[in-house]
C-alpha angles and dihedrals in degrees: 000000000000130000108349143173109225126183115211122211093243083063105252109136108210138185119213149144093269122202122186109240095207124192128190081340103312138101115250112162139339130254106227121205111200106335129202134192123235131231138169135196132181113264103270093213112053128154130219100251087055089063097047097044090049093245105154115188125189130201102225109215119195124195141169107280089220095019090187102051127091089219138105113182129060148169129223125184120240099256100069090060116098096180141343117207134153123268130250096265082237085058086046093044094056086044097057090042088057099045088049106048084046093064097045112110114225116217120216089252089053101056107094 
């Protein structure tokens, strides 16, 4: 597979690297690299013109899918997907920014 949106059947919407996991040639689950889950909150700052012009803006919050593991990687089974879609390039592009800057080693002269 590649980047996806998946939302799971307890509601979380996440966004991951998604691989198939196929047995005897069926899907049965799906191998997650570094999954995060997916929120959204009304601008806090709209004008009133934005409102009236139907302008909707949404704040997009991205967060470790299992904040207290040390993995990174995870497989699922296919039952508890609701539905796998592709993300708002906006939404891939942040995905991609924060994987990135996550596996990027700091060196000690590069801590401020």
């Amino acid at each position: 597979m590649a980047i996806k949106l998946m939302l799971l059947k307890t509601g979380e919407t996440i966004i991951t690297d998604a691989k198939e996991v196929v047995q005897e040639e069926q899907t049965r689950g799906y191998l997650l690299n570094n999954p995060q889950t997916v929120t959204t909150q009304e601008k806090t700052v709209l004008m009133e013109g934005d409102t009236l012009n139907n302008n909707y803006e949404l704040d997009v919050i991205l967060k470790s899918w299992m904040l207290l593991s040390v993995d990174k990687e995870f497989v699922i089974t296919t039952d508890i997907v609701a539905t796998i879609c592709d993300p708002l390039p906006s939404v891939l592009e942040m995905y991609q920014s924060k994987v990135a800057a996550a596996n990027t080693e700091v060196t000690q002269t590069e801590v401020v």
